[in-house]
DODRENPA-850834 format. One record per residue (C-alpha): z, y, x; residue number from 1. Coordinates in Angstrom, 3 decimals, padded with zeros to 6 digits, m for minus. Example, Ala and Ser with C-alpha at 12.3 -4.5 7.8 and 13.67 -1.06 7.14 Angstrom:
# DODRENPA-850834
+----------+----------+----------+-----+
:       pz :       py :       px :   i :
+----------+----------+----------+-----+
:  007.800 : m004.500 :  012.300 :   1 :
:  007.140 : m001.060 :  013.670 :   2 :
+----------+----------+----------+-----+
# end
This chain:
# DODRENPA-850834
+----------+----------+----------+-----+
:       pz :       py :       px :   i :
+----------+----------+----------+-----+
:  017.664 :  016.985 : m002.525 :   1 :
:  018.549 :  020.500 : m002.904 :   2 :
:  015.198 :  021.684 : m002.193 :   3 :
:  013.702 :  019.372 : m004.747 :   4 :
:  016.250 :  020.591 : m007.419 :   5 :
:  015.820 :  024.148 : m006.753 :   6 :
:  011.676 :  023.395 : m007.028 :   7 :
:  012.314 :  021.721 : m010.134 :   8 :
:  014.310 :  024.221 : m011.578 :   9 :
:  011.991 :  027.324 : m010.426 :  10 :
:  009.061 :  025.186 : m011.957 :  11 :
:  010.773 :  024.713 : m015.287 :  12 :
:  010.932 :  028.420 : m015.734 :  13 :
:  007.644 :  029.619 : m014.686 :  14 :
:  006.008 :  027.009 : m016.307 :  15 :
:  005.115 :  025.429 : m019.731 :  16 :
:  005.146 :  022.202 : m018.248 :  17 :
:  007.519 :  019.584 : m020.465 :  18 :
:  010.959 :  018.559 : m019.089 :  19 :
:  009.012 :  014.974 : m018.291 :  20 :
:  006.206 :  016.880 : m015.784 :  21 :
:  008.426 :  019.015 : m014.561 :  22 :
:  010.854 :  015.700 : m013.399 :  23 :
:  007.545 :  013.828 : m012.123 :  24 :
:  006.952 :  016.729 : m010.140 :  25 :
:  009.931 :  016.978 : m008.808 :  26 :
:  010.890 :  013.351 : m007.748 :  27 :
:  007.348 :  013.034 : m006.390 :  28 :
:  008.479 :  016.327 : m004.189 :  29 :
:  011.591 :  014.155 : m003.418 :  30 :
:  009.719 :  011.297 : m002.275 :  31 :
:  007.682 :  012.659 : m000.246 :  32 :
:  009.895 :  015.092 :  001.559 :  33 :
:  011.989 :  011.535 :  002.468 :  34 :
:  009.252 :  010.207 :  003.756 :  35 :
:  008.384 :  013.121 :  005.834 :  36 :
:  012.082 :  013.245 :  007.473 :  37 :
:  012.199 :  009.731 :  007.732 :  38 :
:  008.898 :  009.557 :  009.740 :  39 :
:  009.673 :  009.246 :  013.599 :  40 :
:  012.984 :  008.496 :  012.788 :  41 :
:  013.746 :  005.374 :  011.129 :  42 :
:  010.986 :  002.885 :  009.835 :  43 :
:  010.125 :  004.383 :  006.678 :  44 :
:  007.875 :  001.414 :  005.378 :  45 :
:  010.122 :  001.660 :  001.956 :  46 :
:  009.715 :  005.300 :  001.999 :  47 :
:  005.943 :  004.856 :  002.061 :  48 :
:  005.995 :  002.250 : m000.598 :  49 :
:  008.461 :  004.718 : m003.011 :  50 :
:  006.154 :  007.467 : m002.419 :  51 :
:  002.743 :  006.199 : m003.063 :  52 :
:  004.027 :  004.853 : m006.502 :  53 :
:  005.355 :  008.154 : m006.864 :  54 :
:  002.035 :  009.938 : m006.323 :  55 :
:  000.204 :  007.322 : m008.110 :  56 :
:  002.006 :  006.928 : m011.648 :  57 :
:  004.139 :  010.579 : m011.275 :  58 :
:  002.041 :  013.271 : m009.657 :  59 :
: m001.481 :  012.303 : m010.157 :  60 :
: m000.564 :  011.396 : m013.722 :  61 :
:  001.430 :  014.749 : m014.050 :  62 :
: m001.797 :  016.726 : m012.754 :  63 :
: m004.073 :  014.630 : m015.032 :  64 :
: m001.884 :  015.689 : m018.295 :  65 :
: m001.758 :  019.031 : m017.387 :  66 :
: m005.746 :  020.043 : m016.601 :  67 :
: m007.158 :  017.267 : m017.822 :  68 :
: m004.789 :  015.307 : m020.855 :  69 :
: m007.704 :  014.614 : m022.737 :  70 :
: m008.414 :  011.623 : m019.846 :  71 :
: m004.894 :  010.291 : m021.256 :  72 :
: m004.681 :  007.582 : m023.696 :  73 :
: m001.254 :  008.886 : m024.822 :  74 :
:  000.742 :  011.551 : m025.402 :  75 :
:  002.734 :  012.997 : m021.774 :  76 :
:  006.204 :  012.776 : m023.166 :  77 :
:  005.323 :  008.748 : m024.782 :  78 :
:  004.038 :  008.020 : m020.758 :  79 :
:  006.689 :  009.824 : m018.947 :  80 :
:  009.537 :  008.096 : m021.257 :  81 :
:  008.815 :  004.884 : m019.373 :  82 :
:  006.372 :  004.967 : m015.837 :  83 :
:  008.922 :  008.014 : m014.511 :  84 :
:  012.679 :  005.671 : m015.440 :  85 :
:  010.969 :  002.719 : m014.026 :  86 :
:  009.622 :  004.298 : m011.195 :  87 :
:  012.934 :  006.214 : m010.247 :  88 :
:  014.065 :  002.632 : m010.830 :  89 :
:  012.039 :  000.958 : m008.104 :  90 :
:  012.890 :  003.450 : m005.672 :  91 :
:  016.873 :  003.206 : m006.378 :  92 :
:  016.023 : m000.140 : m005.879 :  93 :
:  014.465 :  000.106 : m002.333 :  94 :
:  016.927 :  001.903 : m001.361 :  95 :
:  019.978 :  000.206 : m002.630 :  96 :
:  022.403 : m000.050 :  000.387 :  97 :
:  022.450 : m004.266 :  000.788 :  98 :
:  023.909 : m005.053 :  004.038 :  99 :
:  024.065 : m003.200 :  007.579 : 100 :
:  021.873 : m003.515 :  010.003 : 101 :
:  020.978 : m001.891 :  013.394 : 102 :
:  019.531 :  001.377 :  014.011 : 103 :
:  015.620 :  001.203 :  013.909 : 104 :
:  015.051 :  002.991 :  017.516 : 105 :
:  017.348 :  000.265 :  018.993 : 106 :
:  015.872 : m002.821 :  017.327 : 107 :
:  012.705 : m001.560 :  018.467 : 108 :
:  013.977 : m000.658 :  022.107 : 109 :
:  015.109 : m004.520 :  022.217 : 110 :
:  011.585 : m005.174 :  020.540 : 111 :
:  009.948 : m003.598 :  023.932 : 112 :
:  012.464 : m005.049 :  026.595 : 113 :
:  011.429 : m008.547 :  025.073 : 114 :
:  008.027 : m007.818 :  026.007 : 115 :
:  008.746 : m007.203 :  029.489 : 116 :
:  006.082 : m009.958 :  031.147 : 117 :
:  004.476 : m010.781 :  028.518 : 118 :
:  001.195 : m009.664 :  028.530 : 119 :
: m000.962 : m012.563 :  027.822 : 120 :
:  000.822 : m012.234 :  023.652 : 121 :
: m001.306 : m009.451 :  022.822 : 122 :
: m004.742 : m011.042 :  024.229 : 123 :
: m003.675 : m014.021 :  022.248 : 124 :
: m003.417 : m012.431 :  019.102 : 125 :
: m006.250 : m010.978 :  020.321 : 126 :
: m008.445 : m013.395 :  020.531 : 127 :
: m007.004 : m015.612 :  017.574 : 128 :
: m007.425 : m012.536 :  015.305 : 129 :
: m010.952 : m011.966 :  016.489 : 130 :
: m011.316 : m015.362 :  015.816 : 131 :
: m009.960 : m015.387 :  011.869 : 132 :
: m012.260 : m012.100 :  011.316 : 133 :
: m015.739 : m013.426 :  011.850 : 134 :
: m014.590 : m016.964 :  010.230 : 135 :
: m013.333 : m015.400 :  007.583 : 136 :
: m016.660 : m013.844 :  006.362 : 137 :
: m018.453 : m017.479 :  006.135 : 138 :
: m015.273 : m020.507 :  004.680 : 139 :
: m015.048 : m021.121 :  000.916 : 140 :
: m012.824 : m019.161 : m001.522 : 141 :
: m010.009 : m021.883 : m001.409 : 142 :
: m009.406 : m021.800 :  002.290 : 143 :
: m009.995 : m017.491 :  002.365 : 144 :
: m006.255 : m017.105 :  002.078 : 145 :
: m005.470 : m018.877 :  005.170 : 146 :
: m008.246 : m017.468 :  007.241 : 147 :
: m007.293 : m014.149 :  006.525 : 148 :
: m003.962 : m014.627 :  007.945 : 149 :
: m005.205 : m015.550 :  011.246 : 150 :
: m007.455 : m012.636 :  011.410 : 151 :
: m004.168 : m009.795 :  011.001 : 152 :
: m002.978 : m011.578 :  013.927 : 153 :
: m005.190 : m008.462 :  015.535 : 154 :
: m003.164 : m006.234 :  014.220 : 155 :
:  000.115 : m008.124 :  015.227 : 156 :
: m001.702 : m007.804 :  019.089 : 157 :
: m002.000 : m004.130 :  018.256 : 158 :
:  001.845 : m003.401 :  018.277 : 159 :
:  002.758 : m005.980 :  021.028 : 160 :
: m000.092 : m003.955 :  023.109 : 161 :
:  001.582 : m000.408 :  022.053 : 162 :
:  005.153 : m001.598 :  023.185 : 163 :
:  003.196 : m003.338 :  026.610 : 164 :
:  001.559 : m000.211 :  026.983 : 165 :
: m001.452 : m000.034 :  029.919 : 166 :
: m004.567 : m001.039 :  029.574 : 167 :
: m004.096 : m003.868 :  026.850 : 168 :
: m002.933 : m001.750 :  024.587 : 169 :
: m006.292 :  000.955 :  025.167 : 170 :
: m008.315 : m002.605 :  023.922 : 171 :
: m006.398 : m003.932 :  021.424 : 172 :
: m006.190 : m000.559 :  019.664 : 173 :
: m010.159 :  000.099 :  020.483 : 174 :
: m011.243 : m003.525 :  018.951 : 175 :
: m008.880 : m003.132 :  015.558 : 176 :
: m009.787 :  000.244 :  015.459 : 177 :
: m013.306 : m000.623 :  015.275 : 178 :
: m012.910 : m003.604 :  013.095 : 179 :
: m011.243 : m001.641 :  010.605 : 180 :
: m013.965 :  001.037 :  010.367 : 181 :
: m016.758 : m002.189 :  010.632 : 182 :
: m014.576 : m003.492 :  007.689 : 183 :
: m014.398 :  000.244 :  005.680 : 184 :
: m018.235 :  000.877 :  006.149 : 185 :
: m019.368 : m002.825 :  004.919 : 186 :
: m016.966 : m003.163 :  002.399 : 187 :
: m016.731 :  000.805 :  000.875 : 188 :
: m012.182 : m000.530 :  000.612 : 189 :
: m010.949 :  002.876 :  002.553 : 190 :
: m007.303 :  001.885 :  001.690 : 191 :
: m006.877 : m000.598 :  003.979 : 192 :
: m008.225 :  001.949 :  007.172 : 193 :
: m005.500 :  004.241 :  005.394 : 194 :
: m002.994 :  001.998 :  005.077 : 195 :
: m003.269 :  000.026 :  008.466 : 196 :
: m003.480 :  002.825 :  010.177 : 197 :
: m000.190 :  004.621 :  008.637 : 198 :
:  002.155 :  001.806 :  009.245 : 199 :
:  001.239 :  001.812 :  012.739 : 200 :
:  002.140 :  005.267 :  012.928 : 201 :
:  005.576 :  004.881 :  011.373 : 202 :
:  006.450 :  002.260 :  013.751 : 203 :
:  004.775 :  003.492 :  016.814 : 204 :
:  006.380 :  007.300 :  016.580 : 205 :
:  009.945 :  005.618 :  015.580 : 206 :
:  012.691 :  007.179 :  018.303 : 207 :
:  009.813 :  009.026 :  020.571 : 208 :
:  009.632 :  012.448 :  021.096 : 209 :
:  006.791 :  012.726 :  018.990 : 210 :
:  007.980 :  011.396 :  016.211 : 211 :
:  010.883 :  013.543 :  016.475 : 212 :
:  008.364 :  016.951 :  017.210 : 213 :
:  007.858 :  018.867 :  013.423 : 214 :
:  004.823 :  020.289 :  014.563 : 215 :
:  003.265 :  017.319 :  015.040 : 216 :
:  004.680 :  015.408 :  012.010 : 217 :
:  003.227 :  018.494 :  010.105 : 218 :
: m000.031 :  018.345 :  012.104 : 219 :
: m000.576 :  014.241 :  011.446 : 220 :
:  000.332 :  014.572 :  007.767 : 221 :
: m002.129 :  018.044 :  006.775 : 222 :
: m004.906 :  015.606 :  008.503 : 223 :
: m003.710 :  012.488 :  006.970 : 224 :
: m004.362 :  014.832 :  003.502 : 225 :
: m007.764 :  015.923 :  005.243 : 226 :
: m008.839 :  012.678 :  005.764 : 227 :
: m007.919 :  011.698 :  002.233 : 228 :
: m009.328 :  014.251 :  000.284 : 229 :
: m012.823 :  013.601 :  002.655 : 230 :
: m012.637 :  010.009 :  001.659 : 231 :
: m011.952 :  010.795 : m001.745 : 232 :
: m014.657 :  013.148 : m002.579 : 233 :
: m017.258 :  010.585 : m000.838 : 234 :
: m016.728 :  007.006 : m001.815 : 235 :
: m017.795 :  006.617 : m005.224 : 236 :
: m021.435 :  008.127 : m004.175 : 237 :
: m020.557 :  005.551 : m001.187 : 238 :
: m019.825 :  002.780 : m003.841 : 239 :
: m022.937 :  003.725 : m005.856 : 240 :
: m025.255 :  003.326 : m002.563 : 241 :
: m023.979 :  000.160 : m001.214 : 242 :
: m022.306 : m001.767 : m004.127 : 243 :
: m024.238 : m004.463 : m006.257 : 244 :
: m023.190 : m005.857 : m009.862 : 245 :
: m020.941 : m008.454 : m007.732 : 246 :
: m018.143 : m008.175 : m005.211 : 247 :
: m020.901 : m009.986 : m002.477 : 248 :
: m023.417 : m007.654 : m003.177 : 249 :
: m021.911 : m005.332 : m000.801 : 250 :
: m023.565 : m004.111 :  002.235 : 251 :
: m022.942 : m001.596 :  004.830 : 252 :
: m024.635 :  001.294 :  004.781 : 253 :
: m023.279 :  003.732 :  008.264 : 254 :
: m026.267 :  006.193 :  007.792 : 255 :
: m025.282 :  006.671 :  003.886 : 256 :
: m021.388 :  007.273 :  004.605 : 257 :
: m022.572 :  009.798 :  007.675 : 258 :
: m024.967 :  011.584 :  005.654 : 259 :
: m021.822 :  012.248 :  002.625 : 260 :
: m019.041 :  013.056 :  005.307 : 261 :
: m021.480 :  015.612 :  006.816 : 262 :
: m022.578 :  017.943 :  003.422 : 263 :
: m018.545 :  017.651 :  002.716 : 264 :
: m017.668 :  019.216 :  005.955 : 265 :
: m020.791 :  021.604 :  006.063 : 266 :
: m019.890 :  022.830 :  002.311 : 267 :
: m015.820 :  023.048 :  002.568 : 268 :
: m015.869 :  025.379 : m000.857 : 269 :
: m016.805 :  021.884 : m002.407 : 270 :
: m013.692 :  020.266 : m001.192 : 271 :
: m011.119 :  022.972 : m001.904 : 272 :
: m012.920 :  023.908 : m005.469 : 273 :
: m010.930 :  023.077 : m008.674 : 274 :
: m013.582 :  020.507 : m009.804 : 275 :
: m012.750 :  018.226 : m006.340 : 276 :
: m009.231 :  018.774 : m006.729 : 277 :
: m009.125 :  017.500 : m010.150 : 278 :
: m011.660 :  014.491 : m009.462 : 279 :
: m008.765 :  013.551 : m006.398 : 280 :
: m006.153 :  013.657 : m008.787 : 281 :
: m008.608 :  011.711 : m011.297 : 282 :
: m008.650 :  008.931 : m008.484 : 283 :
: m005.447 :  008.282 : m007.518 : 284 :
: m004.431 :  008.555 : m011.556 : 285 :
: m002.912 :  004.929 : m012.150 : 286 :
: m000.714 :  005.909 : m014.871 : 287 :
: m004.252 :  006.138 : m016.756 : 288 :
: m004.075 :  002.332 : m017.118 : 289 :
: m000.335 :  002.075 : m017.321 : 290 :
: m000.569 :  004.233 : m020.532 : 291 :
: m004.152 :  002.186 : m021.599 : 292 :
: m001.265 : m001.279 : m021.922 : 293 :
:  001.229 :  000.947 : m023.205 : 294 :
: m000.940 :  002.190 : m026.038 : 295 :
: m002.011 : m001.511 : m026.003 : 296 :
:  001.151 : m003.627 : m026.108 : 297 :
:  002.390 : m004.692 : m028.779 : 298 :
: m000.047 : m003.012 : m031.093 : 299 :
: m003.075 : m004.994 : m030.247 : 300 :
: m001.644 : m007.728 : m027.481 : 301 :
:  002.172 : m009.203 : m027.728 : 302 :
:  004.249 : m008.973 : m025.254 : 303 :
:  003.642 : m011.385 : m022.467 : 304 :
:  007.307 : m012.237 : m023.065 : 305 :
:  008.299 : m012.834 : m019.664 : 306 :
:  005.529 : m014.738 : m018.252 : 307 :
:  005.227 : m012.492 : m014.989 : 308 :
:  008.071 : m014.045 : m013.680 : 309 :
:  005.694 : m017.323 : m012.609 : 310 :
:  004.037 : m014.840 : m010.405 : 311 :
:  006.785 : m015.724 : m007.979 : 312 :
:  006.645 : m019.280 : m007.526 : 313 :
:  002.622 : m019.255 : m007.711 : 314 :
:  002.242 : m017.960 : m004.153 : 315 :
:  003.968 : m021.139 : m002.833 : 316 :
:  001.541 : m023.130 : m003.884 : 317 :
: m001.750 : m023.116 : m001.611 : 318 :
: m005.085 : m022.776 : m003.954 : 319 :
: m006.324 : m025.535 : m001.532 : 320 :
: m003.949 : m028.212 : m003.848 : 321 :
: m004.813 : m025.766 : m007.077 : 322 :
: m008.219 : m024.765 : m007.533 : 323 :
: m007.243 : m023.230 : m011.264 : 324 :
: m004.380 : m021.503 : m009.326 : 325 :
: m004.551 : m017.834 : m010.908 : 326 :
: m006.556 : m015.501 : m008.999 : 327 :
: m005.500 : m011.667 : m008.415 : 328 :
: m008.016 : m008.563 : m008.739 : 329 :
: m007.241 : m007.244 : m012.396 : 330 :
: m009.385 : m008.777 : m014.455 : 331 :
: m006.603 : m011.219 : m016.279 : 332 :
: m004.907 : m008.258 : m016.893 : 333 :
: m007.065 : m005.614 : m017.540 : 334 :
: m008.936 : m007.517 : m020.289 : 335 :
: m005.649 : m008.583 : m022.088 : 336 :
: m003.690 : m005.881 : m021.740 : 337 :
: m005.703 : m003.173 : m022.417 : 338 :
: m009.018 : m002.627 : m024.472 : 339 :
: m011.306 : m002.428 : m021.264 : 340 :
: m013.584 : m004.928 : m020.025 : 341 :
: m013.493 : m005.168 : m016.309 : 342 :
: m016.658 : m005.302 : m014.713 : 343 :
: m014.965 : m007.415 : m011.957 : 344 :
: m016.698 : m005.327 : m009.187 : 345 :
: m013.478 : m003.041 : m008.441 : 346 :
: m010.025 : m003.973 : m007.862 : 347 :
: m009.102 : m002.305 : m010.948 : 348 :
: m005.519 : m003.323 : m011.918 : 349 :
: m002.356 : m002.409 : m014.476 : 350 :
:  000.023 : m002.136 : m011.539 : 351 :
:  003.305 : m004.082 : m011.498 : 352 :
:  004.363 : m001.007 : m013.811 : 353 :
:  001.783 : m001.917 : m016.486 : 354 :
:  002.411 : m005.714 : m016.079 : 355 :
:  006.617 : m005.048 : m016.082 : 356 :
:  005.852 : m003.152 : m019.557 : 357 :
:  003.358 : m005.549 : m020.980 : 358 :
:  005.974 : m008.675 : m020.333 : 359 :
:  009.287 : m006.667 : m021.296 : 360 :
:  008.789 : m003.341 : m022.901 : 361 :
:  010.296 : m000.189 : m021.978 : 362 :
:  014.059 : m000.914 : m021.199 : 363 :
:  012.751 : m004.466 : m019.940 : 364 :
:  010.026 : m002.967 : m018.047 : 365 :
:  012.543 : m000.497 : m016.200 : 366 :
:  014.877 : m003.373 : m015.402 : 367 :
:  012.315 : m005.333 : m013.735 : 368 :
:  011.163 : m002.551 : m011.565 : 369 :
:  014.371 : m002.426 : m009.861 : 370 :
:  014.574 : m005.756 : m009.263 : 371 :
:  011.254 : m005.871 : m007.529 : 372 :
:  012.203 : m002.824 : m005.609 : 373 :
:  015.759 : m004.116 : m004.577 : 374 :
:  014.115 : m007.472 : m004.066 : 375 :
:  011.549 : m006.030 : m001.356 : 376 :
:  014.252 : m003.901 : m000.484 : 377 :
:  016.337 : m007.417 :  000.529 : 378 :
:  013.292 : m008.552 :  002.212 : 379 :
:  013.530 : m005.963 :  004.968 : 380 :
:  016.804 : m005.876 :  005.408 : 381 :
:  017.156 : m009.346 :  006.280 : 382 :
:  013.831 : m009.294 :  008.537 : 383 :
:  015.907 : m006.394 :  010.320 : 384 :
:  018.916 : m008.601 :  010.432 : 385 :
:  016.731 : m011.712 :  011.980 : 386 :
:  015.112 : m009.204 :  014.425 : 387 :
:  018.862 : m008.260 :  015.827 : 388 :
:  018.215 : m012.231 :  017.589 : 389 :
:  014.326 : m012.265 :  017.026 : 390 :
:  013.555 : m008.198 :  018.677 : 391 :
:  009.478 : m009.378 :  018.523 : 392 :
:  009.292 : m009.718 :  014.442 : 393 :
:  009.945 : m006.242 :  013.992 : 394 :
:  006.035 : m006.090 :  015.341 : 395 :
:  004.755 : m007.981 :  012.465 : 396 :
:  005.833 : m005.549 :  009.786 : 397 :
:  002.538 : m004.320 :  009.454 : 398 :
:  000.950 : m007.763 :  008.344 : 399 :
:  004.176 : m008.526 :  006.162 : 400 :
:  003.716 : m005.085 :  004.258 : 401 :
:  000.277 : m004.274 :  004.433 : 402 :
: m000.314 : m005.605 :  000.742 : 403 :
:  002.984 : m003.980 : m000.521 : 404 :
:  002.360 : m000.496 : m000.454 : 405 :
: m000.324 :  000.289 : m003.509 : 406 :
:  000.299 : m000.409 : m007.167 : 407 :
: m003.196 : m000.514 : m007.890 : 408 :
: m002.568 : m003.809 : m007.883 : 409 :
: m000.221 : m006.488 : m009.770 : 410 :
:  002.977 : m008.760 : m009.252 : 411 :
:  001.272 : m011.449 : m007.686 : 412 :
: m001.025 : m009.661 : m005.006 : 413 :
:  002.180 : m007.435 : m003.440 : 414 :
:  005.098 : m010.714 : m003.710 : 415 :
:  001.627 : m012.910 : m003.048 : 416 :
:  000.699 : m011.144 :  000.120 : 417 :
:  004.380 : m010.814 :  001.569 : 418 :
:  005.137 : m014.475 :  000.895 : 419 :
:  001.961 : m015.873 :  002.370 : 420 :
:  002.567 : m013.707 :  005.383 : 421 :
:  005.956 : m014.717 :  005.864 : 422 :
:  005.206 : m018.561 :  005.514 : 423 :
:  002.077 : m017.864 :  008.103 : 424 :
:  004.155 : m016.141 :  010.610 : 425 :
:  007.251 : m018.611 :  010.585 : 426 :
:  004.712 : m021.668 :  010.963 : 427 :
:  003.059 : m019.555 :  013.583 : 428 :
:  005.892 : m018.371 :  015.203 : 429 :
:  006.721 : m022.573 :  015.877 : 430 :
:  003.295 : m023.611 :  016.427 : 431 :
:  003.185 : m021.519 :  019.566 : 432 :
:  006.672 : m022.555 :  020.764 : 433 :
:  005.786 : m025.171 :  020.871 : 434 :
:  003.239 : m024.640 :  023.340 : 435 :
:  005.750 : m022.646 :  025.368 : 436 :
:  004.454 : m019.296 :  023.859 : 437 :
:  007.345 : m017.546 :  022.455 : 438 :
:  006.307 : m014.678 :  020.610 : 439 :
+----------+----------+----------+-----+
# end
């Protein structure tokens, strides 16, 4: 905190940045300084989630305003007045002390002593996982949902084979590894090789040595930023190569996404020059569509008055029974909220920022976005509390919060993907009790 104060302060000075940039800045600094400390200590799944909305409606936004404002549907101080209250408001939320629970390294120490025997777990999920993957590519749209499910049981096998250790874990890491890259390459969706591949980090180095070693926390994050700005700079020309007019006319294209990692790496200037730097902030820029509903709502569009608050209860309800059952991806919102048509080929969305404005305004906006902070903030407290009898559930994190940690999405795709998860694993978890297989 004191670093991020004196930062803010020297920037204020030496700058002619506005008292809104120079806060973005700064809490953006914050955030990810938490996360950093937090990482091999505790696990910091809500200090992931608090910084990427931090670097995705703060920092990128604050970069975008200050090189490039002329991308910016409004004014920096008009932006700034709501997405940095409500997103210092989702973060106090997060980490709003609830109730106590256990230290991390020793729920996870229980988490590994449950294993003990219980090797054939991780070839299940294995196998089942496997299984869900290549099924999933060829059932129906109303039955996707489910399928999916099944096939992150692979990743569920991936931290029970971590915490068995030996040779399952060398497979189970090898096959997700390379269904994950399969997955990137065919579908040109980097994120979720990013994201998947993060939260196994922040579980895996939790209490170990390594986690606990600077030098390689500093070494892991400057490649994690490596890695990014690579990906960045190459998957739009990616996109371009491999993607059709529709979401199936996607194909993989290995030799393509070779051929664009290679002249990166062979012409570094390209990467460090001002024009990639700015196109990298340009990407990660979701305050661009934030301030598109802002500058929208209520000029053009009324307020949605509240009606964001069925996204809660619509999860519940399989799309097998409700065919009509609102669908997520952005393009409800992005062609009612703001003046763009989406061409339905991206997963272009307002954010639950954008949506929390366009239902309650400014003050209401902010409101919301602690509730839905403290409210996932709840939701892993108690799964630590159930974990203090249940050790093993701690290794499902991962699937639970795989689909919380961008806002490039909306309401229903983060509470969507956490409750469908949930409802999976606790049917799961008694299915296989049932057959004596007690996860």
């Amino acid at each position: 905190m004191t670093l991020t104060l004196l930062f803010g302060i020297g920037l204020r000075y030496v700058s002619e940045l506005s008292n809104y940039e120079v806060l973005a800045f700064s809490f953006s600094l914050f955030t990810f300084l938490n996360l950093f400390i937090e990482f091999g200590n505790s696990i910091a799944l809500r200090e992931l989630m608090g910084f990427v909305a931090s670097l995705q409606l703060l920092l990128s936004t604050a970069l975008e305003f200050v090189y490039q404002p002329e991308e910016m549907p409004l004014p920096s101080d008009e932006y700034f007045s709501y997405a940095l209250p409500a997103v210092v408001a989702y973060y106090t939320g997060l980490f709003l002390p609830i109730f106590k629970t256990q230290e991390h390294v020793l729920l996870l120490s229980k988490a590994k002593t449950h294993l003990i025997g219980k090797d054939n777990i991780s070839t299940i999920l294995l196998v089942i996982g496997i299984v869900g993957a290549i099924v999933y590519q060829y059932v129906p749209i109303q039955i996707k949902a489910i399928v999916y499910l099944f096939s992150i049981c692979l990743y569920a096998s991936v931290m029970y084979g971590h915490y068995l250790s030996g040779k399952i874990k060398r497979i189970t890491l090898s096959v997700a590894f390379a269904l994950l890259v399969y997955t990137t390459i065919k579908e040109g969706a980097f994120g979720h090789l990013i994201f998947w591949t993060t939260l196994y980090f922040i579980i895996a180095f939790t209490g170990t040595d390594r986690g606990k070693s600077l030098q390689l926390k500093s070494f892991i994050v400057l490649a994690g930023i490596v890695f990014i700005v690579i990906v960045q700079s190459v998957k739009m020309d990616y996109r371009l190569g491999t993607w059709g007019n529709k979401i199936t006319e996607r194909r993989a294209d290995p030799e393509l996404l070779m051929q664009l990692v290679k002249q990166r790496i062979d012409d570094p200037s390209y990467l460090l020059s001002r024009e990639h730097f700015l196109s990298v902030a340009h990407r990660f820029n979701q305050g661009n569509l934030v301030a598109l509903a802002q500058s929208y709502v209520p000029r053009v569009e009324p307020y949605a008055d509240g009606e964001i608050l069925f996204h809660f209860v619509y999860p519940i309800i399989p799309r097998l029974f409700w065919n009509e059952k609102p669908i997520t991806g952005g393009v409800a919102n992005i062609t009612r909220f703001t003046p763009l048509i989406h061409s339905g080929t991206s997963s272009s969305n307002i954010s639950p920022f954008g949506e929390a404005y366009a239902n309650f305004g400014i003050v209401g906006g902010i409101v919301f976005m602690f509730i839905f902070g403290l409210l996932f903030n709840y939701c892993f407290s108690k799964i630590l509390r159930i974990s203090e009898n249940k050790p093993s559930l701690l290794l499902w994190l991962p699937c639970l919060f795989s689909g919380c940690l961008t806002v490039e999405t909306d309401v229903l795709s983060m509470w969507g993907s956490f409750i469908s998860t949930s409802i999976f694993i606790a049917v799961f978890w008694f299915a296989l009790k049932r057959l004596n297989i007690n996860l």
